[in-house]
N, C-alpha and C positions, 0 to 999 in steps of 0.2 A: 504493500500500500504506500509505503513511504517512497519506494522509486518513484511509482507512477503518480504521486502526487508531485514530486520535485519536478519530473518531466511534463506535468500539466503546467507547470510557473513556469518553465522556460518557454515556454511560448509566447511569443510575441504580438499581441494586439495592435492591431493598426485600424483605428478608426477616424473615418473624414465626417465631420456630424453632417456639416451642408447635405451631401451625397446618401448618408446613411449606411456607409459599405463599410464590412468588418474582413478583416485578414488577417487568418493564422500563417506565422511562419512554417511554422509545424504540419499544416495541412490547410486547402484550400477550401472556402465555406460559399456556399449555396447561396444565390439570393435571397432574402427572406420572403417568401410569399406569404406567411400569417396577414391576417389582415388585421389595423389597430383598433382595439374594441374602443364601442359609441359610448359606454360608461366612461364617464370618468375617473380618471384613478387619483385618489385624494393621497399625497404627502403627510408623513405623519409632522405634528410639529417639532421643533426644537425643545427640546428639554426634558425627553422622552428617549432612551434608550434601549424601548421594550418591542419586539416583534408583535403587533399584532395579535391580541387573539385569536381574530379571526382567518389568520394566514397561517396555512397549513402547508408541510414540507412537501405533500403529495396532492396539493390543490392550494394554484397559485390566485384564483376567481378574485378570491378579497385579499387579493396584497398588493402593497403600495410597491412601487422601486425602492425605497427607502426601506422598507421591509427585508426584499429580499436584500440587499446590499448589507445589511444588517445581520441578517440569518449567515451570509457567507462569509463576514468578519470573525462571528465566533467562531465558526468550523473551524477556518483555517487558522484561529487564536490558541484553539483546542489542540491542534494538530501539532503547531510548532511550538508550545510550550510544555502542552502536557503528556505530549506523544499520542493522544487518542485522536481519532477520526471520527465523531459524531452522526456522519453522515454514510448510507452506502456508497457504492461508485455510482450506482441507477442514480441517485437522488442527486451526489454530487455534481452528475455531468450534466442533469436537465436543470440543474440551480445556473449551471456555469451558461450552459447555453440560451436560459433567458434572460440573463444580466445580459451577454450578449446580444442576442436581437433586442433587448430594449435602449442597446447601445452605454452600458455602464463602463466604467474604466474600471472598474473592483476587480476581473476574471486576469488582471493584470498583476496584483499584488501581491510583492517582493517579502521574499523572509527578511531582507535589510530594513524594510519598512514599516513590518511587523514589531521590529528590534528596538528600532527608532521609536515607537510610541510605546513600548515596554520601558526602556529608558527613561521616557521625558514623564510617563506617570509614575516612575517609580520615584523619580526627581522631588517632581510637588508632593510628595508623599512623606518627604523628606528621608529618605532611604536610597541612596541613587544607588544601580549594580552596576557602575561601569564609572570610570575614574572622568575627570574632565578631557584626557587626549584623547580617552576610546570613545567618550562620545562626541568630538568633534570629527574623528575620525568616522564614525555611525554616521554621522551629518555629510559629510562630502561624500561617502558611499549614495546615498541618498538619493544625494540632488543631482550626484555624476549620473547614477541610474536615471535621472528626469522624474522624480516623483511628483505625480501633481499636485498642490496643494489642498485641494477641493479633496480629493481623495482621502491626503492626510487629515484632515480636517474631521472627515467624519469618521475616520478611524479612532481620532485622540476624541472626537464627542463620545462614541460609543462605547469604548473602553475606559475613559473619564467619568460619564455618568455612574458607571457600575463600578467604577474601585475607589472614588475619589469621595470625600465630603463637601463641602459646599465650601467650603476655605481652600481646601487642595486644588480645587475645579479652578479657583480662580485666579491660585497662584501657574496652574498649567496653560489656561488662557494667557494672562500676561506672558508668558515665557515663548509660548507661541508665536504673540503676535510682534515681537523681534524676529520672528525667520519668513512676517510676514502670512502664517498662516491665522485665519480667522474658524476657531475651534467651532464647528458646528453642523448641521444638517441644510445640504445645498450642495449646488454643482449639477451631478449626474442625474441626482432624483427628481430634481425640476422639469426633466426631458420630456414624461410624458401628461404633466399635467397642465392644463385646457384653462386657463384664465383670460378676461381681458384684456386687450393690448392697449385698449383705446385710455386716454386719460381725460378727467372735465377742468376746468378751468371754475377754482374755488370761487367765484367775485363777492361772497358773504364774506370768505374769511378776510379777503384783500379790503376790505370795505371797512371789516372790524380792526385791521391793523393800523389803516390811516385814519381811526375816529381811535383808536389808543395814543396814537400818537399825538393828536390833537386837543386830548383831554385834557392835559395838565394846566399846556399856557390856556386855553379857556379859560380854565375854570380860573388860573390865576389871575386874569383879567377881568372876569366876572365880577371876582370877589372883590379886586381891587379899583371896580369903577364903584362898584355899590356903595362900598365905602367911602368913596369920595361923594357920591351923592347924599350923603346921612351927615357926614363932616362936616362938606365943603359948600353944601346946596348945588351942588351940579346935578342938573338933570339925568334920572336914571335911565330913559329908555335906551340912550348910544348903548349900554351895556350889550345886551343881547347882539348887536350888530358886528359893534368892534369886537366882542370874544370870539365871532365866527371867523372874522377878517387875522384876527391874530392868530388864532386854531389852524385856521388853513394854511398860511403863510409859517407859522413854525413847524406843521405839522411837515409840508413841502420842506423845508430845511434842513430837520432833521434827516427826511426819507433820504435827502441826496447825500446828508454827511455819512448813512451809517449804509449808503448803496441799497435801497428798499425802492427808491424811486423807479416807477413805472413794473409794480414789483405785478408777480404772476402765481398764484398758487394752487400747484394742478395735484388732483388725486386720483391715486391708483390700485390694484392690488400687484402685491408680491408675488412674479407669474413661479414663485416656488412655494413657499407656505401659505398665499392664501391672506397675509395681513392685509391690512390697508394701510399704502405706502401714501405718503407727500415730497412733492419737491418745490422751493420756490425760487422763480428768476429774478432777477431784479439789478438797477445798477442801468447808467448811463445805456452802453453797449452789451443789454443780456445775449450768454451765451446759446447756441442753438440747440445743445445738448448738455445736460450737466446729472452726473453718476451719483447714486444711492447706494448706501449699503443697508438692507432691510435690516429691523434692530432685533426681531426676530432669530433669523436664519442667517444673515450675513452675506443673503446672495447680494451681490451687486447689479445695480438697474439699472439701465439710461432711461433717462425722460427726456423726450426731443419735444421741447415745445410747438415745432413748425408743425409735424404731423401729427401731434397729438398723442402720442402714443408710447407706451416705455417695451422694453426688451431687455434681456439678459444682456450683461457686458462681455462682450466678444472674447472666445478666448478662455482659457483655463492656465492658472496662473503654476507656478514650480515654488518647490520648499526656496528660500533663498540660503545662500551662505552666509 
């Protein structure tokens, strides 16, 4: 079992997402004719490292991607740390083969990378098994291998949640996000869920932002015509006039000192968990596109104000050195 699972990782995935085309070095794969089921398949959230109930190893019907990419972490966690195999070959090669047509990067992953996040939980755990050279030296195995981050990511979420406490979790995040990886649930599993792309343009919220801003000097002109009309016998009615002329005019001041001016605030959902995402433009010359990282999952958005519409940010990022 242990050849044949070392010679399942030497295999090489080669996948173009655009195109949808998977390629083993090891042997060549069929186009996928499955057709992609009309349900949709819901993402579990972030902060949950639990498979599903209702996703069974031998009936995939109610499992998310995020499921199985989860189911094959542990196997292969089981396998190279505790020497057992949890899995048959039947179960293992139809787990590997639907991460694959669903297009996962997981059917990829390295016992270097396995090692890698055994090391980094065992760190915040404060128990490290490997001195500071071997785990620098773990780390440029790594990243020489191209480990993607997205991948590591939800390797250290899911082995994180289940070894870690809520203090350890947080010192493994920070430590994380120095090599640039954002610890969490995102990437691969976002691929087959069905949200929309479109985004609306908030004008309540944009509406309540420049009457925030205009509240203070109001009201402080308000108060302080009033006053002069109790004092000074000036006439109260300018009040109500000049507060609005001063409100608008500081309110305009402000927006341009703090770049709010001509501000835009568009809502969306997170086309991976499902949140309700915001972005807002603003500023002399706003940008055409400006990136999100959901607070969520961590996936990264664009919001293109021109078409209205956000998208995943291009691209799958590497552990950094």
């Amino acid at each position: 079992m242990a050849a044949r699972m070392m010679n399942m990782q030497r295999a090489t995935l080669c996948r173009v997402n655009s195109q949808k085309q998977l390629q083993l070095k090891s042997r060549s794969c069929k186009p996928a004719t499955r057709a992609v089921p009309n349900a949709r398949r819901v993402v579990k959230v972030a902060g949950s490292a639990e498979v599903d109930p209702g996703c069974k190893i031998d009936d995939y019907e109610n499992c998310s991607l995020g499921d199985l990419e989860l189911m094959y972490i542990d196997a292969l966690w089981n396998f190279y740390h505790d020497g057992e195999f949890t899995l048959s070959d039947e179960e293992y090669d139809r787990l590997r083969d639907e991460l694959n047509w669903q297009g996962s990067g997981f059917p990829t992953l390295k016992k270097d990378e396995v090692d890698f996040v055994e090391a980094s939980i065992m760190y915040a755990r404060g128990k490290p098994i490997v001195s500071d050279e071997e785990y620098e030296e773990l780390k440029m195995r790594v990243k020489k291998d191209g480990a993607r981050s997205d991948v590591t990511a939800l390797l250290l979420f899911s082995k994180g949640q289940q070894l870690l406490d809520s203090t350890q979790y947080a010192v493994l995040a920070e430590e994380m996000s120095k090599l640039g990886i954002d610890v969490g649930l995102k990437g691969a599993s976002c691929t087959l869920n069905k949200t929309p792309e479109e985004i609306e343009n908030d004008t309540v919220r944009v509406a309540q932002l420049y009457l925030a801003l205009a509240a203070l000097p109001a009201g402080a002109t308000f108060l302080g015509w009033s006053g002069l009309s109790v004092w000074a016998n000036f006439p109260f009615w300018p009040a109500v006039y000049l507060s609005v002329i001063v409100g608008a005019l500081a309110s305009y001041k402000i927006a341009d000192f703090t770049g709010l001016i001509n501000s835009e605030i568009y809502n969306g959902t997170c086309p991976c968990c499902e949140t309700p995402v915001k972005q807002q433009f603003g500023g002399a010359d706003p940008p055409e596109v400006k990136t999100l990282k959901c607070t969520v999952c961590g996936t990264a958005i664009d919001f293109n104000r021109s078409t209205k519409k956000l998208s995943l940010s291009a691209g799958a990022g590497f552990v950094d050195g």
